[in-house]
C-alpha positions, 0 to 999 in steps of 0.5 A: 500500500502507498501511504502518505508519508511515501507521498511526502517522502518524494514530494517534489516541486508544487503543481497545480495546487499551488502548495509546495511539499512542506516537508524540507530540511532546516538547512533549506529554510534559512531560518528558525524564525516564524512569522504570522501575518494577521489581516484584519479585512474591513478595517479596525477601529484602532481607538477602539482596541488601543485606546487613547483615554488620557488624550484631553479630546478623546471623550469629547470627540468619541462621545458614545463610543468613548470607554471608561478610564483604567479602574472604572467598570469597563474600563480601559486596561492600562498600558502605558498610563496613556493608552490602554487595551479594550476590556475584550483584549484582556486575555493579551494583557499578560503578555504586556506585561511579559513584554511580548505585545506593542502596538504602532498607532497612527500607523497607515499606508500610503493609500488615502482614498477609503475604499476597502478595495483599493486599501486592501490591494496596496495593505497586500502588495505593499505598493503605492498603487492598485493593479500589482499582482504579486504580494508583499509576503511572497517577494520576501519569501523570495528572499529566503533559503532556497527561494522560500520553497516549503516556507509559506502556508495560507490558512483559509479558503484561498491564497491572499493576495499578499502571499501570491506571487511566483513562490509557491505556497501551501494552503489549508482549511478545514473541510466539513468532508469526511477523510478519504479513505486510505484505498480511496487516495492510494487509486488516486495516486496510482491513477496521476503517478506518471502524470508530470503535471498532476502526480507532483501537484497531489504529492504536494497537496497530500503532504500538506493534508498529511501535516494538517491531519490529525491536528485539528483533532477532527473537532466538532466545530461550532458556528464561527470556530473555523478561525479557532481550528485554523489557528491550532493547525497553524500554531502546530504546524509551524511548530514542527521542524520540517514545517512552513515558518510564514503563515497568513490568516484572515478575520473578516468582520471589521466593517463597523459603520452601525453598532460598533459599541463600547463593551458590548457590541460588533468591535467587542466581539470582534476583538474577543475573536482576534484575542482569542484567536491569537492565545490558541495560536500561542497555545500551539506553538509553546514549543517555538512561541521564543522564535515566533512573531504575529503581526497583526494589520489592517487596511485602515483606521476609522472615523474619530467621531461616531456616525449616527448608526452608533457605528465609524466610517472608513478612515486613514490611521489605525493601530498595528500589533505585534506580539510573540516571543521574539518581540520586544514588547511593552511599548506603544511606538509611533508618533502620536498627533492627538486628536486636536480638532486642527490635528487631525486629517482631512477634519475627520481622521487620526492623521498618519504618522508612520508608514505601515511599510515602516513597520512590515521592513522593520518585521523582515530585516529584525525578525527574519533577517532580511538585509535592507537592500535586499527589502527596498529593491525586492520587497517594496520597491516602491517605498525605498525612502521609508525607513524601517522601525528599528528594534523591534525584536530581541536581541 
């Protein structure tokens, strides 16, 4: 009988399901680092999650939407005595203080125009204008051992655009099918084995399923708990030493133009999702959590003022995070540029003040190693005038 470890075994280059064989030598990924890029698609409130309680204007300029101070009941869970994380982050408070959490306010990309198509385009392709068609997270995979071979996986239906390009990557969900049966996948293989085209591709596929399974333990999953399923099989997979080290996932849900609330309400449940979502991840990867950095990013900020569906519209600065073992945590970087009336941008927004590119360049040469040249020629060409933020990992 030809089993799947056979199948990984002989794996070779990725085909048709654009996944390559993720079994690979430490010598040929180049790194023991692990990166998680977390899109939140639809665009967070960033003075909602990393609030700005002792900015003089903020009560008055957020008015419904504005959260209590750190002590107080729903309040605020302090940071720095100037920001503080919403009350449906606490779960990532510890790390906090672990010095395994920042956060980069006022931070945006270049786009300005709100629209989530566009914002989202430019946020993944790391460029200055809509239409390129290969990601800022493939080109870096580029740039790794053995051309990033085996190195990226996309949890989800799909790849992301900011993991497509010419490196082939994996991609896993969870599938409410039942397991084929061994007899079933071994005919497959017997079928396609000299097909040049194919017979590469389903060894490919095969090894990802062959790493996956078993990892989501074949768990009844709830309405809503894919993320959480995704999240365990990526923590593990990333963990395993033959496995990718750059994994994407996607939270959807951040469109919050009426009843975004305060403690209760769609941000809230959106945020619990998000922290809840990263301490599973954490959970799966105890084992490389000292090698591993989440960054989490959106495609813009939102409104300052609340609109009169009790919700934001489309904005220009958020807030980024990052978080893990590698970070050296405890800070809120950025430059802040308050929320004066004659401050803010366009009358209506946080204004911008560091280049989301600023923060990604900062995430490649600290974490992953990646020289500064190889970044602003290869990963973005388009921004080789912004400078990545400095120390941003451990030494």
């Amino acid at each position: 009988m030809l089993h799947r470890r056979y199948f990984i075994a002989t794996a070779g280059a990725a085909g048709l399901l654009a996944a390559s064989a993720p079994r690979l030598s430490l010598a040929a990924a180049g790194t023991d680092r692990r990166l998680i890029l977390i899109v939140l698609r639809g665009a967070m409130d960033g003075l909602g999650a990393v609030v700005p309680y002792a900015d003089p204007d903020y009560r008055s300029v957020r008015g419904p939407l504005a959260l209590a101070e750190p002590g107080q009941e729903g309040g605020v869970l302090d940071l720095d005595g100037r920001f503080g994380l919403h009350p449906a982050l606490s779960s990532l408070h510890d790390w906090w203080g672990q010095q395994q959490l920042l956060a980069v306010h006022a931070i945006a990309t270049p786009y300005r125009d709100r629209s989530h198509f566009d914002a989202q385009d430019l946020l993944d392709t790391g460029g200055v204008r809509a239409g390129d068609d290969t990601g800022w997270l493939n080109r870096a995979l580029a740039r790794l051992g053995d051309g990033g071979k085996g190195l990226g996986l996309s949890l989800g239906q799909g790849v992301p655009l900011v993991l497509r390009g010419p490196v082939p990557v994996a991609s896993w969900a969870p599938s409410p099918l039942p397991e084929p049966s061994m007899d079933f996948m071994d005919r497959i293989a017997g079928l396609y084995s000299n097909d040049p085209v194919l017979g590469p591709a389903l060894m490919a596929g095969l090894g990802v399923a062959d790493m996956a399974n078993g990892m989501d333990g074949n768990k009844k999953r709830e309405g809503g708990k894919d993320r959480l399923v995704l999240a365990e099989t990526a923590g593990r997979m990333l963990s395993d030493p033959a496995g990718p080290r750059i994994a994407t996932l996607e939270l959807p849900g951040w469109d919050t133009h009426v009843g975004q609330g305060t403690v209760q309400g769609r941000l809230p449940s959106a945020l619990g999702q998000l922290a809840e979502t990263m301490v599973t991840l954490r959970a799966a990867m105890e084992s490389v959590w000292d090698q591993t950095l989440i960054a989490v990013v959106t495609e813009f900020g939102r409104t300052i003022r609340p609109n009169g569906t009790g919700g934001t519209d489309h904005g220009t600065a958020g807030v980024a995070l990052l978080a893990g073992g590698a970070v050296a945590g405890g800070r809120v970087l950025g430059e802040w540029p308050t929320l004066r009336e004659d401050k803010l941008y366009e009358g209506r927004d946080l204004a911008p003040t560091t280049d989301m590119r600023a923060l990604l360049k900062g995430v490649l040469a600290g974490h992953l190693g990646m020289p500064a040249t190889e970044i602003d020629r290869f990963v973005f060409p388009d921004g080789k005038a912004v400078r990545a933020l400095p120390e941003l990992v451990k030494a």
